[in-house]
C-alpha positions in Angstrom: 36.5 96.5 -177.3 35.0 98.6 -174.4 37.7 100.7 -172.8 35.5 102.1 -170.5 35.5 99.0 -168.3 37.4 99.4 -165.2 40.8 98.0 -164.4 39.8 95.8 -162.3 37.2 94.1 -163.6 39.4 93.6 -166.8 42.4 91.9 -164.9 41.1 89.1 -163.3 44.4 87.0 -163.7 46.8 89.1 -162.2 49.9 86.8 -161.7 52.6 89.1 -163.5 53.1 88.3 -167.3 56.2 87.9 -167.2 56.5 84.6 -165.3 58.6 81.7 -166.6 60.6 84.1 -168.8 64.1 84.8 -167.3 65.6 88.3 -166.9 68.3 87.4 -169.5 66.4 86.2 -172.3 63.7 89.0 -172.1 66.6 91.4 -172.6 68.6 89.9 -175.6 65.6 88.9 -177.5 64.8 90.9 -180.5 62.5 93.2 -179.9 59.0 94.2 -181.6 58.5 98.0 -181.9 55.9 99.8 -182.9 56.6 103.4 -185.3 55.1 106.0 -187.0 56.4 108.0 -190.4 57.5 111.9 -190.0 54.7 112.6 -192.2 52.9 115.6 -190.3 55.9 116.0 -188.1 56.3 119.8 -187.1 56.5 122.0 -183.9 52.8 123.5 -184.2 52.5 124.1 -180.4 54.5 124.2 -177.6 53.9 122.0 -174.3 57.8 121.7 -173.3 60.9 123.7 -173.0 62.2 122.5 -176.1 59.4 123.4 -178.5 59.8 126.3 -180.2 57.6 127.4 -182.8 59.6 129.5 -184.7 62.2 126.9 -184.8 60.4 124.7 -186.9 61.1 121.0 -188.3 63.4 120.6 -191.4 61.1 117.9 -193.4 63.6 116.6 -195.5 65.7 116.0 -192.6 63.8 114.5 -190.3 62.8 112.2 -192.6 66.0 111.0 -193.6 66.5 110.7 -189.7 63.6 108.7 -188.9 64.7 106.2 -191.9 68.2 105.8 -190.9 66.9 104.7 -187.4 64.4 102.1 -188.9 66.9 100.9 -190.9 69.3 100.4 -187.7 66.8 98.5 -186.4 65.9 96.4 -189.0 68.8 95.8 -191.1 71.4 96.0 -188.4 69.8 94.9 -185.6 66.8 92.4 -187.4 64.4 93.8 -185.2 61.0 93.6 -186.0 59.1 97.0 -187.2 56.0 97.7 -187.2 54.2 100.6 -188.3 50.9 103.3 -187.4 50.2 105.5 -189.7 50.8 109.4 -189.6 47.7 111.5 -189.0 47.7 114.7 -190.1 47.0 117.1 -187.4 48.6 114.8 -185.1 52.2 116.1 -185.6 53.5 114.6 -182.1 52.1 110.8 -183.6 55.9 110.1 -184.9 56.2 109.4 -181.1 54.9 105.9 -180.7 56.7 105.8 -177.2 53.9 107.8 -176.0 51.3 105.6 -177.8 50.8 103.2 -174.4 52.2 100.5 -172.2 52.3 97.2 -174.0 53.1 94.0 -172.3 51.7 90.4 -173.7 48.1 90.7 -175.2 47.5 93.7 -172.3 48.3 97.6 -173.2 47.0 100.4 -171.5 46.3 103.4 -173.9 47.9 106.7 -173.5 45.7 109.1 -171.6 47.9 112.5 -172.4 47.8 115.8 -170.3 47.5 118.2 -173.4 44.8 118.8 -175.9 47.2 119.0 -178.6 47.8 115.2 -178.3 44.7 113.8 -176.9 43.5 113.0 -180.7 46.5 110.2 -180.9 44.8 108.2 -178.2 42.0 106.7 -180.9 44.4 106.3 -183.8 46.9 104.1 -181.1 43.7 102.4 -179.9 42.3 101.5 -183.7 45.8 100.2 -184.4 46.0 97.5 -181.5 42.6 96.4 -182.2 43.3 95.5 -185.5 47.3 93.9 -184.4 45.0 92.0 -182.3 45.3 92.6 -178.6 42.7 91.5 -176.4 43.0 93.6 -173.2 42.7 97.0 -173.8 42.2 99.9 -171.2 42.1 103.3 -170.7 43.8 104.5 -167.8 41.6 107.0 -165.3 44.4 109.5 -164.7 47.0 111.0 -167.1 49.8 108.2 -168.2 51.4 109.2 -171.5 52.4 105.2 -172.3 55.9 104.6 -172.4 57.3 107.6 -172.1 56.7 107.6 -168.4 57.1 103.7 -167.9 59.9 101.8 -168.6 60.0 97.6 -167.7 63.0 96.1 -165.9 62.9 92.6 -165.6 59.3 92.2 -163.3 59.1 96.1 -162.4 57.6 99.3 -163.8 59.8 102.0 -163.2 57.1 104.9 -163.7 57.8 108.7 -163.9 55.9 111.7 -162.9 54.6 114.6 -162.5 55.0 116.4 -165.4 52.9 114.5 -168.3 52.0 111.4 -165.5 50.0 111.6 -162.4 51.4 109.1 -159.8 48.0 107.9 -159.2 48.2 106.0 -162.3 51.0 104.0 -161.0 48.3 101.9 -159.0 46.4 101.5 -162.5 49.6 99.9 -163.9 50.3 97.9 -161.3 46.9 96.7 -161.3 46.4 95.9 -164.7 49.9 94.3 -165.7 50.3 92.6 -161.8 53.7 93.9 -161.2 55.6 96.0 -159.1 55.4 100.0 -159.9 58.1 102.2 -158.6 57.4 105.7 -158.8 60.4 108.1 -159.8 59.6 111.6 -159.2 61.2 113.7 -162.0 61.9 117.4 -161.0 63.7 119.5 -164.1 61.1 120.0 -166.7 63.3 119.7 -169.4 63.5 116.4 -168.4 59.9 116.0 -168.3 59.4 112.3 -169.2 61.3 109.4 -167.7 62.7 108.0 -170.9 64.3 111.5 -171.3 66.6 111.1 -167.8 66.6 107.1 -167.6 67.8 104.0 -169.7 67.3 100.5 -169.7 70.2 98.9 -170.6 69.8 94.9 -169.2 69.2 92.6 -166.2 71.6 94.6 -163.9 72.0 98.1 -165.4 70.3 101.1 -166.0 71.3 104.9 -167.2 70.5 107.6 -165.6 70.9 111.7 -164.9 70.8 112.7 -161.6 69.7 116.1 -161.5 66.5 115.4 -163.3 65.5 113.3 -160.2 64.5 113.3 -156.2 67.3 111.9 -154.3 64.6 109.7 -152.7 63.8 108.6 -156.3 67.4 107.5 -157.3 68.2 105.5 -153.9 65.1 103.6 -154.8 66.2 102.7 -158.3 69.6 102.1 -156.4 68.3 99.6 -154.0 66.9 97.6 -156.7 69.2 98.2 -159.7 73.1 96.3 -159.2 74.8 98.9 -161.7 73.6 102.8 -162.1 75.5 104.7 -164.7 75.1 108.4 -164.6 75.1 110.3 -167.1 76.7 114.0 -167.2 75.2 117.2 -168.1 76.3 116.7 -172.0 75.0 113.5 -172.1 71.5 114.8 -170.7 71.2 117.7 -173.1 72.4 115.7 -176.1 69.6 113.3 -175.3 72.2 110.6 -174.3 69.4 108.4 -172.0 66.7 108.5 -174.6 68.1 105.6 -175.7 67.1 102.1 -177.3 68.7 98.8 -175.9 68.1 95.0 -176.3 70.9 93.7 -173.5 73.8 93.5 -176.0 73.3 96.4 -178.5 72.7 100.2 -177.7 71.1 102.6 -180.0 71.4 106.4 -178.8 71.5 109.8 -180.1 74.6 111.1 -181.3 77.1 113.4 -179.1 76.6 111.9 -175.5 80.2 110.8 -175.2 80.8 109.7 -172.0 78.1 107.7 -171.9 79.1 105.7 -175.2 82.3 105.4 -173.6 80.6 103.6 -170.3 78.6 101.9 -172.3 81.8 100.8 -174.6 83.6 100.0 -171.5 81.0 97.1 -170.2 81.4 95.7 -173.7 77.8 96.6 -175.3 77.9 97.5 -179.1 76.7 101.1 -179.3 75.1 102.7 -182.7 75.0 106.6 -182.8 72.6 108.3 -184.8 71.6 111.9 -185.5 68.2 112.9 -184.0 68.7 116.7 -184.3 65.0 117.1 -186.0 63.0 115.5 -182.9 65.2 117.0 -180.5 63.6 120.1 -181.2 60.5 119.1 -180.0 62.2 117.2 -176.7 62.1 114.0 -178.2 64.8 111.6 -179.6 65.6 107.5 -180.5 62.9 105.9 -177.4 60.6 108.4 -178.3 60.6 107.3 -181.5 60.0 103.6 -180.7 57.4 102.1 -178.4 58.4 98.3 -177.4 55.5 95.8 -177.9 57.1 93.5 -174.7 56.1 90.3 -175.9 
C-alpha cells in the first residue's frame, strides 16, 4: 500500500467511523490491543527527562512486568492480545502506543520526532499490512500514534508540542472525519498526552493539571461532564498512564488517590508494577496501543 498518497485523496468517505455505535457500548466492549515483547528493551539513548543511561533496564524484570500485564489483560480482563514483534535496535518498540492511531480499517502511522525511533515506523507499518488494514497513511508532520491521541466517544483529544506538531491535528481530523481538540502540554516530563490524561468512559476522564495550558483544560472541561485530577504523586507515579474499558481500570502501581477516585465511582481498578518502563517515561498505555474497532 502506498503511504505516500496524500490524506485527502485517501479519505474520500469522511463521515466519522464511529457512527451508529453508542458512547456506552464503545467503552465497555473488550478491547483489541496491539503489544510488543521486552525483548531489546533498554535505555540506549536519552530523548526525555526520565531516560537515563546509566540507569539501565533490569531484563529479568521487565519482563516479568510486561507478562503480568498481558496476563491482566487476557486472563482477567479477556481482552484480546495481539502481538508485533521486538526488533533489535528498536529498544523503544515495547511501546506499541506510539506505534499509530488506529480506528476501523483506517490507521495513521507514527511519524516520530527522534532518529532513535524513526526505524519502528516500517516494522508498525509491515505489521498492519499483514493484520489486514486497508487505509494506511503517513502523516506529513510529527504525530507519535497514540501517545499523543486519545478517542473519547466521537473526538480526538490530541497533545503537543513535545513529540507532536499541532499541525497534524488537521491530518487526523481529516483522515478519521472527527473532531480534533488540541491540548497543549507544557511540563516536559509530561511530554506525551497519555502521560497527564486518561480515558476512563462516556463522561470521565483523568487528568493532571500542571502538565497543561489552562486554555487546554477548560476545553476538555467544556466537553468532558466529570474531570478527575490527579495530584502530584499520582503524576509521578505514572497514575494517568492508564488502561480503561468503561468498567475496569488498569494503572501503575502507587497513584493512590487516584485509585481511590476511581474506587469511589465504583470502577474495578488492577494495580500493577511498571517500575522497568518508567525509567524510560513510559508505563501501562504505553505499553498497549488500542486497535478501536
Amino acid at each position: 500500500m502506498n503511504t505516500d498518497t496524500t490524506l485527502l485523496e485517501r479519505t474520500k468517505d469522511k463521515r466519522p467511523l464511529l457512527e451508529g455505535l453508542s458512547a456506552d457500548a464503545r467503552r465497555t466492549s473488550r478491547p483489541s490491543i496491539l503489544m510488543c515483547a521486552p525483548e531489546h528493551y533498554d535505555i540506549e539513548y536519552e530523548i526525555n527527562p526520565w531516560m537515563h543511561e546509566e540507569n539501565p533496564v533490569i531484563p529479568n524484570l521487565a519482563a516479568a512486568q510486561w507478562s503480568d500485564l498481558r496476563g491482566i489483560y487476557m486472563q482477567r480482563l479477556g481482552w484480546d492480545v495481539r502481538l508485533v514483534e521486538p526488533v533489535a535496535g528498536l529498544p523503544d518498540m515495547v511501546f506499541t502506543a506510539n506505534g499509530g492511531f488506529v480506528l476501523g480499517d483506517k490507521v495513521m502511522l507514527p511519524h516520530f520526532r527522534h532518529p532513535d525511533r524513526q526505524g519502528e515506523t516500517a516494522r508498525f507499518e509491515a505489521w498492519y499490512k499483514s493484520a489486514g488494514y486497508r487505509e494506511i497513511v503517513m502523516p506529513k508532520y510529527d504525530n507519535e500514534g497514540e501517545g499523543d491521541v486519545l478517542l473519547w466517544n466521537d473526538v480526538l483529544f490530541a497533545g503537543y508540542p513535545w513529540r507532536s506538531d499541532r499541525a497534524s491535528h488537521k491530518e487526523l481530523a481529516e483522515f478519521f472525519g472527527l473532531r480534533v481538540v488540541s491540548l497543549q502540554l507544557i511540563d516536559a516530563r509530561f511530554y506525551h498526552l497519555d502521560t497527564a490524561f486518561t480515558v476512563i468512559d462516556s463522561s470521565t476522564v483523568a487528568l493532571y493539571p500542571k502538565a497543561f495550558t489552562e486554555e487546554s483544560i477548560a476545553a476538555v472541561r467544556k466537553l468532558v461532564p466529570t474531570v478527575i485530577e490527579a495530584t502530584d504523586d499520582d503524576a509521578l507515579a505514572y497514575g494517568l498512564n492508564a488502561m480503561s474499558d468503561g468498567g475496569t481500570i488498569v494503572m501503575p502501581s502507587g497513584a493512590a488517590h487516584l485509585a481511590g477516585e476511581y474506587r469511589a465511582r465504583g470502577l474495578s481498578v488492577i494495580e500493577t508494577s511498571i517500575s522497568e518502563y518508567q525509567k524510560a517515561g513510559g508505563g501501562v498505555k504505553c505499553l498497549t496501543l488500542v486497535l478501536h474497532e
